[in-house]
C-alpha positions as CSV (number, residue, x, y, z in Angstrom):
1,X,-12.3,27.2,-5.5
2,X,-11.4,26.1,-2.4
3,X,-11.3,22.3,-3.2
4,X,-8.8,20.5,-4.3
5,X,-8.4,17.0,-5.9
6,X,-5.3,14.9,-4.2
7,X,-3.9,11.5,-6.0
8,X,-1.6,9.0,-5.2
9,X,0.9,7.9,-8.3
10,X,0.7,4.1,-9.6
11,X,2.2,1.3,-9.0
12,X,6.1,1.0,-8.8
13,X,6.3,-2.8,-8.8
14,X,5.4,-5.7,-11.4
15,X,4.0,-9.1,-11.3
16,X,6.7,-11.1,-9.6
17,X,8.7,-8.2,-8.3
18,X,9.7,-7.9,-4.9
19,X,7.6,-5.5,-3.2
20,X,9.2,-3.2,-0.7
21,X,8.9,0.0,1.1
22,X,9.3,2.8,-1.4
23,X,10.5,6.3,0.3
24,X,12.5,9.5,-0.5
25,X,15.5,7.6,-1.4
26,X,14.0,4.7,-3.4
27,X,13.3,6.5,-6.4
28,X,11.5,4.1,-8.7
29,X,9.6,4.5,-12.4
30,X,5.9,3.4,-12.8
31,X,5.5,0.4,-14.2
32,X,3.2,-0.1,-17.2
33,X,0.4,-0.7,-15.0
34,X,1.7,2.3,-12.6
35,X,1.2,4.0,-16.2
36,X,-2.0,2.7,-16.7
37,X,-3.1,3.9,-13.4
38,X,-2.2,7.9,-14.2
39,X,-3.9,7.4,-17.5
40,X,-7.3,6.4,-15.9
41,X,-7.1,9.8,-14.0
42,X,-6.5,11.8,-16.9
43,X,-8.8,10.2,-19.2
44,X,-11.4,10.4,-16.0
45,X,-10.7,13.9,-16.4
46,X,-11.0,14.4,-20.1
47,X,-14.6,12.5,-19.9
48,X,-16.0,14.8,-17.3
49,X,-14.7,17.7,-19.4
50,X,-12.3,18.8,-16.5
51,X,-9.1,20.2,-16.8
52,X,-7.1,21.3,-13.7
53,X,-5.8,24.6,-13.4
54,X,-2.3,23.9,-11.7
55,X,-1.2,20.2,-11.8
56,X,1.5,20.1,-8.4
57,X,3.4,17.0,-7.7
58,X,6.3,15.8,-5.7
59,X,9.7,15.6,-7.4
60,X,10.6,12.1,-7.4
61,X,10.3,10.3,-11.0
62,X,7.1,8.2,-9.7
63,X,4.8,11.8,-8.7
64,X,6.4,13.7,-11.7
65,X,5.5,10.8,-14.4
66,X,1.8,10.8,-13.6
67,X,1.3,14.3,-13.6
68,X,2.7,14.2,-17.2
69,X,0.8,11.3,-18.5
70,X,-2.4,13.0,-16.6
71,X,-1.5,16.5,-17.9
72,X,-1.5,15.1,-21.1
73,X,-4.5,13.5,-21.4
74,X,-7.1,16.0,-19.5
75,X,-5.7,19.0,-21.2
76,X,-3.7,20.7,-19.6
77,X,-1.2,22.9,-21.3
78,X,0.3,24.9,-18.0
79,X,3.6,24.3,-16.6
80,X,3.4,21.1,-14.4
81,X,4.5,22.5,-10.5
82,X,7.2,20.6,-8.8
83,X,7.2,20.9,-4.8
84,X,10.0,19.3,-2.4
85,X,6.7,19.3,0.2
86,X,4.9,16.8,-1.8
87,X,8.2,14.8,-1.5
88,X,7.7,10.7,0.0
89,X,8.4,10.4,3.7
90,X,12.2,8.6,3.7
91,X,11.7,5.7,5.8
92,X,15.5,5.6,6.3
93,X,16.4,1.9,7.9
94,X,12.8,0.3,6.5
95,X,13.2,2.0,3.1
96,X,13.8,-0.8,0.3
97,X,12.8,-3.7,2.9
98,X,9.2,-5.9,2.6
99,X,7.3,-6.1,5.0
100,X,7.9,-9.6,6.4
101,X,12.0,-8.1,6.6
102,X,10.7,-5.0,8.7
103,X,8.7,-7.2,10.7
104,X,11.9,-9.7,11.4
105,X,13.9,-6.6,12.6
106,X,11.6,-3.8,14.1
107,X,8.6,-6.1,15.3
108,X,5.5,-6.7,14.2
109,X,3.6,-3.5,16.6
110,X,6.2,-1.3,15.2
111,X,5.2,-2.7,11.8
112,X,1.2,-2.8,12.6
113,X,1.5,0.7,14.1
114,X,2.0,2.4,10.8
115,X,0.8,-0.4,8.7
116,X,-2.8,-0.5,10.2
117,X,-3.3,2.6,12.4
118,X,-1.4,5.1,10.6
119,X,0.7,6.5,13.6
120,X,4.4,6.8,13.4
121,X,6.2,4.0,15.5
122,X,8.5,5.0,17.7
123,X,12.2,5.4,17.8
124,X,12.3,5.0,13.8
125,X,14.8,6.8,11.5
126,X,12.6,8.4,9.4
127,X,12.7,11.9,8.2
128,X,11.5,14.7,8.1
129,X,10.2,14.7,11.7
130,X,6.0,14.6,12.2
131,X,5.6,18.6,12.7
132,X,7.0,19.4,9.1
133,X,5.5,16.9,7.7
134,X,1.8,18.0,9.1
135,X,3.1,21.4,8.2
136,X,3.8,20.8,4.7
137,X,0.6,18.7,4.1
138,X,-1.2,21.5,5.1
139,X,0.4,24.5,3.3
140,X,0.3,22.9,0.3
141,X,-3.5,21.9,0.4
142,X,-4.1,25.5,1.5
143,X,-1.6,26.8,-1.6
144,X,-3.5,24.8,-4.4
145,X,-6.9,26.2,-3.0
146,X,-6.3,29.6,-4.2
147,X,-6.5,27.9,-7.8
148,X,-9.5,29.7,-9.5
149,X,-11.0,26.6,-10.6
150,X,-9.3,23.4,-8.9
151,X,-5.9,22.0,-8.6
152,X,-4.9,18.9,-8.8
153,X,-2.2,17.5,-6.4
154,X,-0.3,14.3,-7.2
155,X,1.5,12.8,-4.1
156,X,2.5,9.6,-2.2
157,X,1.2,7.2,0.4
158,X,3.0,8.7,3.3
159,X,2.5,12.2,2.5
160,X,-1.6,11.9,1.6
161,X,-1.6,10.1,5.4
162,X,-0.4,13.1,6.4
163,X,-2.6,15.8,4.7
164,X,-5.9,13.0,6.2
165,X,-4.7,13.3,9.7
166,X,-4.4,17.4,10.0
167,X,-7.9,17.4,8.3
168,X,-8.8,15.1,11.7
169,X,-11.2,11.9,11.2
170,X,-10.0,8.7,12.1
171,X,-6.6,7.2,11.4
172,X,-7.9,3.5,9.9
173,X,-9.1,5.5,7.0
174,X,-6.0,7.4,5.7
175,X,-4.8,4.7,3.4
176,X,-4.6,5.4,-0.5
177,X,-4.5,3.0,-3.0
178,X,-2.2,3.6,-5.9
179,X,-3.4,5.6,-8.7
180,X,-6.5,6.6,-6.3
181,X,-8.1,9.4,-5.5
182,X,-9.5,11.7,-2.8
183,X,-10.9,15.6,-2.7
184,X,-10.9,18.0,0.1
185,X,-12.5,21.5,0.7
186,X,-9.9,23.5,2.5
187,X,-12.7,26.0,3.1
188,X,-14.7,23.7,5.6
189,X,-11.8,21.6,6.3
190,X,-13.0,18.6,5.7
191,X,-12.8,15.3,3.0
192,X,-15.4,15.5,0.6
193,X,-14.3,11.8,-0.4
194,X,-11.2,10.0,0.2
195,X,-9.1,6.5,-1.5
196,X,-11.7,6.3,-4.6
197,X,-10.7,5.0,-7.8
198,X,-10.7,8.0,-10.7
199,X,-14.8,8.3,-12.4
200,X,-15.6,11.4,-14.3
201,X,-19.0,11.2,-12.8
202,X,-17.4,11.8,-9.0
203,X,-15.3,14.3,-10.1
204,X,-17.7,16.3,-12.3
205,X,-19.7,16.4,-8.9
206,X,-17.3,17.8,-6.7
207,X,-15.4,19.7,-9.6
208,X,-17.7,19.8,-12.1
């Protein structure tokens, strides 16, 4: 199987919470709608009569939390895979500021430039550098193809920018919501669909 199902982990913020930029160093829990969110794909899942033969996810406590509540709930009985590639960009001195904070001390471009046309902004702190990250987005897509039925790869915002871009297409499109989804086939290197919210119908299309 050379397709793979990709999902972003749910929310990390609450009504009334201050919303800020979450990276490698801001390690937050889901909150119980983030919870929700993960559920929604596993039950998605359990509907369509799908369960994923490897579950791989990133190790901070927002990735590893939905793959549990998602392994739980579609099935799956294998040993949940953790991988430092799947890790969140660290957006070093915007980590843990809003946006209207960036904007006030890196500019508003700077801030738009990611934001709105996915490219990395000059000059920034952030790590690791573009190359590793294409790098890792890549391997790890081509790793959880080699799955015999389909894998399922639980990630962040940052990280599923990255695995859009070395698939090519264009940038204003590489945006996932939390507790979306998106598939790609590694074979013919493309997206079969990208930033949809979990239905067992789309997935027992492209999985089924």
């Amino acid at each position: 199987m050379s397709r793979v199902l990709l999902a972003r982990h749910g929310n990390t913020f609450g009504p009334g919470d201050k919303v800020v930029w979450v990276g490698a160093k801001e390690d937050l829990p889901l909150v119980p709608r983030g919870e929700e969110q993960a559920a929604a794909l596993g039950n998605a899942l359990r509907e369509a009569q799908l369960t994923p033969e490897r579950i791989i996810t990133g190790p901070l406590q927002r990735t590893r939390r939905a793959a549990e509540l998602v392994a739980v709930l579609s099935g799956f009985h294998g040993k949940i895979e953790i991988d430092e590639r799947l890790r969140e960009i660290d957006y070093g001195s915007w980590g843990g500021k809003s946006c209207d904070e960036i904007i006030a001390e890196f500019g508003a471009d700077a801030h738009r430039t990611w934001n709105e046309e996915h490219r990395r902004p000059e000059g920034v702190d952030w790590t690791p550098d573009e190359a590793t990250l294409r790098a890792n987005a890549l391997a790890v897509m081509q790793d959880a193809a080699q799955s015999r039925r389909f894998a399922l790869v639980i990630t962040s915002n940052g990280v599923l920018r990255y695995m859009h871009g070395v698939l090519g297409g264009a940038d204003h499109d590489a945006k996932v919501k939390t507790g979306n989804i998106c598939a790609v086939d590694l074979e013919a290197g493309q997206r079969l669909f990208w930033n949809e919210t979990p239905e067992a119908d789309r997935l027992k299309t492209v999985f089924g």
